[in-house]
C-alpha positions in Angstrom: 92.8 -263.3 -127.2 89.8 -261.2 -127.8 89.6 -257.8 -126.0 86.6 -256.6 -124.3 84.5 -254.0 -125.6 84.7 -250.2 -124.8 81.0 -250.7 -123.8 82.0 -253.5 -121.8 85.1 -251.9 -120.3 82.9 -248.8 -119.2 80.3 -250.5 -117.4 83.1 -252.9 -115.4 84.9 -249.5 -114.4 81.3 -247.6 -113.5 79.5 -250.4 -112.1 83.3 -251.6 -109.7 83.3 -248.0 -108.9 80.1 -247.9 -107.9 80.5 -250.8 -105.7 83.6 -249.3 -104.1 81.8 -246.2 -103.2 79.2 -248.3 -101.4 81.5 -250.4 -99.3 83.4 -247.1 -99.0 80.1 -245.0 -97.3 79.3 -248.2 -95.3 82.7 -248.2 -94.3 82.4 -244.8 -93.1 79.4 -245.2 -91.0 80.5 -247.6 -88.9 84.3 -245.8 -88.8 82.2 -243.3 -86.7 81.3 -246.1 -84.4 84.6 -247.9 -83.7 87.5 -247.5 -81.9 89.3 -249.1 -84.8 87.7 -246.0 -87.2 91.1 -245.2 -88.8 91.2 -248.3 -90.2 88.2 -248.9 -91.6 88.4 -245.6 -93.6 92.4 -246.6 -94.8 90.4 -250.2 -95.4 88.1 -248.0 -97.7 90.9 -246.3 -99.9 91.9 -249.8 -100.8 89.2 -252.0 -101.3 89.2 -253.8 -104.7 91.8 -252.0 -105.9 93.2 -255.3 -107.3 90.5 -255.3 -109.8 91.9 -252.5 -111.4 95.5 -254.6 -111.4 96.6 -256.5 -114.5 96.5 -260.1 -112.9 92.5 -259.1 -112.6 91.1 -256.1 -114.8 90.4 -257.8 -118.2 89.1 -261.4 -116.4 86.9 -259.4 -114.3 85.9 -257.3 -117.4 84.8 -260.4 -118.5 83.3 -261.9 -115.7 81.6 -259.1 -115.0 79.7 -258.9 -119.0 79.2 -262.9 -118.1 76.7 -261.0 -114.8 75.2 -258.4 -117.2 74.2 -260.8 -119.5 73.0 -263.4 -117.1 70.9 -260.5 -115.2 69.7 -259.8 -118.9 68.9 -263.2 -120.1 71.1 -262.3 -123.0 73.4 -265.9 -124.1 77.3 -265.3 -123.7 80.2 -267.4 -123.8 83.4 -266.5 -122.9 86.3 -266.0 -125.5 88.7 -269.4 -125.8 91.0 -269.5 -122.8 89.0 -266.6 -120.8 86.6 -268.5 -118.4 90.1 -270.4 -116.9 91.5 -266.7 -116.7 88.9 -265.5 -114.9 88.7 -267.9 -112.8 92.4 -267.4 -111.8 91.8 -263.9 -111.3 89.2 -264.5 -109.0 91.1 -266.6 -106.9 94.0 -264.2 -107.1 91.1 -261.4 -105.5 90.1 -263.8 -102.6 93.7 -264.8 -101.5 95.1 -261.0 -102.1 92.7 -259.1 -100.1 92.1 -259.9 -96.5 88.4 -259.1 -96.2 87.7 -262.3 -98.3 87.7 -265.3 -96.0 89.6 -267.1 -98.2 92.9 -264.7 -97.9 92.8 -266.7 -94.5 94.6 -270.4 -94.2 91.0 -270.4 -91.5 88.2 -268.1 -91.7 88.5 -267.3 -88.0 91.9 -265.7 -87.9 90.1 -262.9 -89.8 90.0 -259.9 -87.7 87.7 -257.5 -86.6 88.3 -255.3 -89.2 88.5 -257.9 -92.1 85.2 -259.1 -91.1 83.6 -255.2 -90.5 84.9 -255.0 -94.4 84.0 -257.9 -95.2 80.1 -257.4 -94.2 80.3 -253.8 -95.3 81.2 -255.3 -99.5 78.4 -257.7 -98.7 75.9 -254.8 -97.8 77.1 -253.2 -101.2 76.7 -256.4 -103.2 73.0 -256.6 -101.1 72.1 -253.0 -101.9 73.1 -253.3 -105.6 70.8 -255.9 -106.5 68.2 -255.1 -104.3 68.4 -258.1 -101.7 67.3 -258.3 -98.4 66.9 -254.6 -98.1 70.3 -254.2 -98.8 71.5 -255.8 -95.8 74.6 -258.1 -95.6 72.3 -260.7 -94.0 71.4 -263.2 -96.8 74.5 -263.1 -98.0 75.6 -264.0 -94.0 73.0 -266.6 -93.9 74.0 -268.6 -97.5 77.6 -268.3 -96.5 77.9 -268.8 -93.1 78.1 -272.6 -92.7 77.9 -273.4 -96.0 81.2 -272.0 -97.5 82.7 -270.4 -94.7 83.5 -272.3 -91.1 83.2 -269.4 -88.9 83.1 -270.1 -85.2 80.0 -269.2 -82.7 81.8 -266.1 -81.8 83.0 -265.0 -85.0 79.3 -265.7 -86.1 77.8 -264.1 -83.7 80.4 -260.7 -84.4 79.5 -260.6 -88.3 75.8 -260.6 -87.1 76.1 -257.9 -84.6 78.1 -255.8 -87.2 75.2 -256.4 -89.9 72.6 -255.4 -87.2 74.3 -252.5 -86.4 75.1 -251.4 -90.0 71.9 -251.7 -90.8 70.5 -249.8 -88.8 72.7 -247.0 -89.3 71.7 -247.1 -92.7 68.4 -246.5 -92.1 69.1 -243.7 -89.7 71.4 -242.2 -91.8 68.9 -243.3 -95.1 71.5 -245.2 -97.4 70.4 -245.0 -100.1 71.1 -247.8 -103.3 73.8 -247.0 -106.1 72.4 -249.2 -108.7 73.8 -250.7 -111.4 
């Protein structure tokens, strides 16, 4: 099995670190605004961590070079036997941590604070690649629906929470981590 780079492995540890920090700081602006504030930090101190576990780190490594080069239009194939790794491991993330709806045998059993993290890693992936002024709501609107069945009121809640994230944000001028 071939190993990733030390290049490679240094940008999947910067750039997952990077994202961490902004789901972390979004995280932490609405902690200030709910009752369930505790939680969101503790939610913070553990997001992703799995990526840095041995079922995940060297597929995601991977995964994450097949994104560089994609946003690069540089060719790349995966190593024999690594795309069906990586595509384990990323199955392994969505059923191990519970801000994925996909941890969930349904969507709507997610709870408040599964879905407040939930929109708060879809604001970082937003503000990473410079979507919708990194706000959680095109990722909301190609999801919601189309690969996730959330009811009218769990809906509605991921909405309010991406309104009101964003404009703390802007109050509190968020700015992007890039890549």
């Amino acid at each position: 099995m071939q190993e990733p780079t030390s290049e490679m492995v240094t940008f999947y540890e910067r750039r997952t670190r990077a994202h961490i920090e902004r789901v972390r700081r979004n995280l932490a602006l609405l902690a200030a605004e709910w009752a369930c504030g505790e939680e969101l930090l503790a939610r913070g101190e553990v997001h992703d961590a799995s990526k840095f576990e041995d079922a995940e780190r060297v597929p995601y490594i991977w995964l994450t070079e097949y994104h560089r080069c994609r946003w690069r239009n540089i060719p790349f194939t995966y190593p024999e036997g690594m795309e069906a790794r990586t595509q384990a491991a990323v199955r392994h993330h969505v059923s191990h941590n519970r801000h994925h709806p996909e941890f969930h045998a349904d969507p709507n059993e997610m709870t408040d604070v599964d879905l407040i993290e939930m929109v708060c890693d879809w604001t970082a992936m937003s503000e990473e690649f410079g979507q919708d002024g990194g706000s959680a709501r095109g990722w909301a609107m190609k999801t919601i629906g189309e690969r996730v069945a959330f009811n009218d009121e769990k809906t509605r809640f991921v909405f309010e929470v991406i309104e009101q994230l964003d404009r703390l944000r802007t109050c509190h001028g968020a700015g992007d981590l890039k890549r």
